[in-house]
N, C-alpha and C positions, 0 to 999 in steps of 0.2 A: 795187426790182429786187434777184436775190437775187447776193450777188458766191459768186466760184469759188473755194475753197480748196484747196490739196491738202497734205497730211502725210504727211510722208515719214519713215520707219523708214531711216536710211541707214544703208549697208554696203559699208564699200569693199574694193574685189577682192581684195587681199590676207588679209584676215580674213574675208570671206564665201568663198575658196578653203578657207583652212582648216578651217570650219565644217562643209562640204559632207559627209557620208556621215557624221556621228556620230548617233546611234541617239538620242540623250537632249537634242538641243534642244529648247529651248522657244521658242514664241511671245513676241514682242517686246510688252510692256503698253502702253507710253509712250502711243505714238499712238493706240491702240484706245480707250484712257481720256482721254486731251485731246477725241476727238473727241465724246466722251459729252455734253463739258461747248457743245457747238457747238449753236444754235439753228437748227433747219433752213429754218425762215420765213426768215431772214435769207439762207443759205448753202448751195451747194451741197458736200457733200464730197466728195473721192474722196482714198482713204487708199492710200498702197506702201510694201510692206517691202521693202527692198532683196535681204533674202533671197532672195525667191521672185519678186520682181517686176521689170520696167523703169522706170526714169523715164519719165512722157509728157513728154519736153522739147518733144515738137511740138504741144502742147495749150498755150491762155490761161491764166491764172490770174489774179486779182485779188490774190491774197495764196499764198505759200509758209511752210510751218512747219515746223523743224526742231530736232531734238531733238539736242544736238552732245555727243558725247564726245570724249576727247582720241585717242584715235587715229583718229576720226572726224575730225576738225576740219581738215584740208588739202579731204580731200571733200569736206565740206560747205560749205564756201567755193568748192568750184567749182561745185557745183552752183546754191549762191546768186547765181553771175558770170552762167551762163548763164539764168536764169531775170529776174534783174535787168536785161537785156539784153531783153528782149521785155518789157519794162515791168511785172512783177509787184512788189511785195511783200516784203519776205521780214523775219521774224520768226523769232528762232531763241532755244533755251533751254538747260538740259540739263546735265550736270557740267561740261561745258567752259566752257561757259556763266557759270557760276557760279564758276569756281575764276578765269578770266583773262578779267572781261567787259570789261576795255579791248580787249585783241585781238578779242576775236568784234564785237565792234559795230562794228568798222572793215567789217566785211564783212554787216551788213544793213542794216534799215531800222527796227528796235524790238529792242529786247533783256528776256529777262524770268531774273531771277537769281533762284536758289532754286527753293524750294519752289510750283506755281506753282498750287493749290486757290481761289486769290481773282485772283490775279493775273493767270489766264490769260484766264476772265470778264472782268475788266475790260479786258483788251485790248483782245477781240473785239468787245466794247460801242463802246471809242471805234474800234476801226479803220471799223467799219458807219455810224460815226456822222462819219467824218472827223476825229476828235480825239484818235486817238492819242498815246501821248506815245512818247519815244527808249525809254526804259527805265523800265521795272517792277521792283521787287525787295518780295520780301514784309518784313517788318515783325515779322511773330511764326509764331509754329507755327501750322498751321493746323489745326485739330481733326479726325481721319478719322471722320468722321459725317457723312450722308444725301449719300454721294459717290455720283456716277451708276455705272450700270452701262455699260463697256465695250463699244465695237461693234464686237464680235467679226464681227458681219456684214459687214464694210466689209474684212477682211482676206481675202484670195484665195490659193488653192492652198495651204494650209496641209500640209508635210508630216513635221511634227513630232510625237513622242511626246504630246509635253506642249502640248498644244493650246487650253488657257485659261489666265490667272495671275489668279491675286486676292490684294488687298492686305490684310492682316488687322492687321500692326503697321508702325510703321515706327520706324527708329533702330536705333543699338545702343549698349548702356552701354560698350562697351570701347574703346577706343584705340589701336591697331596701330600699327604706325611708319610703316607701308606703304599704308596706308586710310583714305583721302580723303572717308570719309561724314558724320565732323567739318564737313568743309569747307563740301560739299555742302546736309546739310540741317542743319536746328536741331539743337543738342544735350540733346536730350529722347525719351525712348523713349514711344512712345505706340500706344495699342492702338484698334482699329475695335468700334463697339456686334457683337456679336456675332451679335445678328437680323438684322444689315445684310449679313453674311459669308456669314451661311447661303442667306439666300437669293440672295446673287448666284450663289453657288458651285452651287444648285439650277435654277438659270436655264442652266450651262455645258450646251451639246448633249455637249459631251466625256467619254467618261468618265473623262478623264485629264487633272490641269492641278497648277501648280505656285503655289507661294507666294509672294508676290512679296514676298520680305518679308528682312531681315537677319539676323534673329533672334530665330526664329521662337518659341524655347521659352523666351529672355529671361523672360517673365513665367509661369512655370509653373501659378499658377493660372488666369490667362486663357488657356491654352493648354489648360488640364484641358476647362475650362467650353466650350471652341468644341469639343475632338473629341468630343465625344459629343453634341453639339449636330447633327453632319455624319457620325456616324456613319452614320447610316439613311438618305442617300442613297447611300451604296454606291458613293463616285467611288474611285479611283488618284489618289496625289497624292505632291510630292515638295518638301520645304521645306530653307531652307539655317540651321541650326543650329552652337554651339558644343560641340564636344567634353566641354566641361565640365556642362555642361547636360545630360547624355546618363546620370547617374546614378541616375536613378528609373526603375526596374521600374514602378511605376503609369503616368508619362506615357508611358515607351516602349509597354506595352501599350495603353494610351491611342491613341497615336501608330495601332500597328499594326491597332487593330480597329475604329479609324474609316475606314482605307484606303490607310496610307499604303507606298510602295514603297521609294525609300528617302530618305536625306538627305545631304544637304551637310555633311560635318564640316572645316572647315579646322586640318587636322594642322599646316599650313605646313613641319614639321620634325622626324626622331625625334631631332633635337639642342638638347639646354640650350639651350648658349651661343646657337646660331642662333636659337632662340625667344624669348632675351634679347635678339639685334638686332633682330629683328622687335616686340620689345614686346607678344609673347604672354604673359604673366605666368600667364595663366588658365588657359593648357596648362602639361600633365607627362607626359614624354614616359614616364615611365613606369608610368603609367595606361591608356596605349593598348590595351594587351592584352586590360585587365581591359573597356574599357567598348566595346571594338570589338566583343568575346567578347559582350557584353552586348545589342549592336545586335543582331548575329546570334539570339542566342535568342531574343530576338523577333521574329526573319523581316525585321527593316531592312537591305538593303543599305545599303552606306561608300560613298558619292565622297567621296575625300579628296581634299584640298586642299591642293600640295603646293610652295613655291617655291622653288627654285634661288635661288642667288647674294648669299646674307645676306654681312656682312663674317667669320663664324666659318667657313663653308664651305670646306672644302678637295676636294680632286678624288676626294677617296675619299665624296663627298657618296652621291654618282650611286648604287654599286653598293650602299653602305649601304642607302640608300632602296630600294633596289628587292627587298633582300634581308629589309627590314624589314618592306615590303607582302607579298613573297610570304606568308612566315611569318606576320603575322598575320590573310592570308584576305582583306584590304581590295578590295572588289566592282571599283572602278572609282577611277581617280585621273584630277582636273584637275590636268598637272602647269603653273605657269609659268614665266616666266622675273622674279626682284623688276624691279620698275618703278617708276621713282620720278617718279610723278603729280605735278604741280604743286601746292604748297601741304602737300603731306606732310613730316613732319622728315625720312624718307629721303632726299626729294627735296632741301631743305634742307642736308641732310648732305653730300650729293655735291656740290651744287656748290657749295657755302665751301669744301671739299676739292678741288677742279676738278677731278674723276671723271668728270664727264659728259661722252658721248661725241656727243652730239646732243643736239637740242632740236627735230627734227624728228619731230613729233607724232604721225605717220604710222604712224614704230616704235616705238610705246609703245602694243603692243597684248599685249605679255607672253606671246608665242607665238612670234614670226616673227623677233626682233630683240633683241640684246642692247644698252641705251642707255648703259652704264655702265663704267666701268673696276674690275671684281672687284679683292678684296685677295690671294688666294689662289692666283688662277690670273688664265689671262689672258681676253679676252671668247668669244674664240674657245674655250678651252677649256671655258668656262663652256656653251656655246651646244652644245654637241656633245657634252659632258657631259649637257646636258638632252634633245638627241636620242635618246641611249643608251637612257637611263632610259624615254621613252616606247617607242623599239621595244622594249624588254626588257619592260616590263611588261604591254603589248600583243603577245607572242608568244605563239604557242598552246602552250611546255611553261609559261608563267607564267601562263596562262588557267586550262589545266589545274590547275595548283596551286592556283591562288587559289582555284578555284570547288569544288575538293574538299574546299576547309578552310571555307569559308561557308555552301554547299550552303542557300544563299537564294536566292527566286525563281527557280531555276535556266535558265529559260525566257529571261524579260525579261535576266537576268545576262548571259546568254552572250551574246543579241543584242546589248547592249547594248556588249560587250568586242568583239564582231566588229566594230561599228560603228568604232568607234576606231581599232580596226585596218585598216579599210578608209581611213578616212581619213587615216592617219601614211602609208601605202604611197601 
């Protein structure tokens, strides 16, 4: 008999409010790809992104999976209470998962830490078979080779830009203060056979999908060898990269004439000192000109990547940055608020310092909440500080400026800047 799954992209109200109306989301992978790896002889699926969907809490299930982050992770325990309550299941994985898997296991019935490519298989095997165990944890890297193709079919109402992600590398060689992907997966940069790439990436209905990847140009030659590989199917596509990495004219042309629209660069800071808390070593803040200047002429919009509330920051951050971005053209900024994730030295740092304001999970989504006690100012002023700086940068005389100095993709640009701005308002 076949048992009932369901996988759930969760997303709690607070952080799917402030999501709502930005031009440039993308599709959640997690789930679309776990489910890949699900035998349908065995299992029924029915997959929800919290985005765009409801929970069916008034439907059966044999088994619940959820994929938990930290500002996720009060949610996702409530919805594992209600779901364990009508006698299902529940099997949860995911960063949160992985950085404090004695807390999350209080709250299911299997836990799976890491990286989960062997792990997750073997779950599914003993749960069908009734011999599951409490906890799975991987053992080594797992190679990205002959990984299934994602079922993109299983997800509903899709109303995002970026409507497929595909996995090409994973890891990153660098070490942030702030960036818990140490924590999370092995510390190994590792790249996907490239025939594998292509053709998942030619199988997308979309003509539009993103990289699911940390960084993406880390390995420059295998970055050479896939876009011209993906050239000639003619997609849009949008990958997150280091600023550093952004110094070849071949790969940016590269980059730009295989399809791409634009990238992820995380500036974090146009300040030393604060790129020194942060543990960006890679960044120089005064390079940005040159390779921002660089993006543009080859038609790649900037989302920079922008965070507030390093220990060097002082309250003149705000207008700096924002004066910094007009001037150099930068397309579109995620700005945050630093968040010190579990297991990160930031995180580490604050509380042997006893800075921390909370440890409620909830607000550690780096948008909505300051968790921390700043050195410079206070939280509040930190918090309101970072508001400033997104309505200013998102105002239409800073639209206006920015897109006069980039005068890239002008189209996608501008929606893209209205989008944001519909959403801050």
């Amino acid at each position: 008999m076949k048992k009932q799954i369901l996988l759930i992209q969760p997303e709690n109200y607070e952080i799917n409010t402030f999501r709502k109306g930005q031009f440039n989301n993308f599709v959640q992978l997690t789930m679309p790809y776990l489910a890949a790896f699900i035998d349908e002889i065995r299992y029924n699926i029915t997959l929800v992104d919290e985005y765009n969907e409801r929970i069916p809490y008034n439907r059966a299930f044999d088994l619940v999976a959820l994929t938990v982050n930290t500002p996720n992770a009060v949610h996702c325990y409530d919805i594992a209470r209600r779901f364990s309550e009508k006698g299902a299941k529940i099997v949860m994985g995911g960063p949160h998962a992985t950085l404090l898997p004695e807390e999350v296991s209080a709250h299911c019935d299997h836990l799976l830490i890491g990286e989960s490519e062997e792990t997750w298989p073997q779950f599914l095997q003993g749960f069908y078979e009734g011999t599951a165990k409490k906890q799975y944890a991987a053992s080594c890297a797992p190679p990205l080779k002959n990984l299934p193709t994602p079922r993109w079919d299983l997800v509903k109402h899709r109303r995002q830009l970026m409507k497929g992600a595909v996995i090409a590398t994973r890891g990153c060689p660098h070490s942030c203060r702030y960036c818990n992907l140490k924590e999370i997966y092995f510390d190994t940069y590792r790249t996907r056979p490239i025939n594998e790439v292509v053709l998942e990436i030619s199988k997308l209905k979309s003509k539009y999908f993103v990289f699911w990847d940390d960084n993406f140009f880390a390995d420059e030659d295998y970055a050479l060898s896939l876009l011209e590989k993906i050239k000639p199917l003619k997609k849009k596509w949008a990958a997150q990269v280091t600023i550093s990495d952004c110094k070849s004219d071949r790969l940016l042309q590269a980059a730009r004439d295989a399809g791409c629209l634009y990238l992820f660069v995380g500036l974090e800071s146009f300040s030393p000192p604060s790129l020194q808390d942060a543990g960006k070593s890679i960044n120089r803040a005064d390079t940005y000109k040159e390779l921002i200047k660089k993006l543009h002429a080859h038609k790649i919009m900037v989302q920079a990547g922008i965070v507030f509330g390093f220990d060097s920051d002082t309250k003149s951050v705000f207008d700096d940055t924002l004066n910094a971005c007009e001037t150099l053209g930068i397309d579109g900024v995620t700005a945050s608020l630093l968040t010190p994730f579990p297991k990160t030295p930031v995180y580490n740092q604050l509380k042997k310092e006893h800075r921390l304001k909370s440890e409620n999970w909830t607000q550690y989504n780096s948008k909505t909440h300051v968790t921390f006690n700043p050195k410079n100012m206070t939280a509040e002023e930190l918090y309101a500080g970072y508001m400033a700086f997104r309505k200013g940068f998102y105002s239409l005389p800073s639209i206006r400026k920015r897109l006069r100095i980039s005068k890239t993709n002008l189209l996608v640009n501008l929606l893209m800047n209205l989008g944001y701005r519909h959403a801050i308002k």
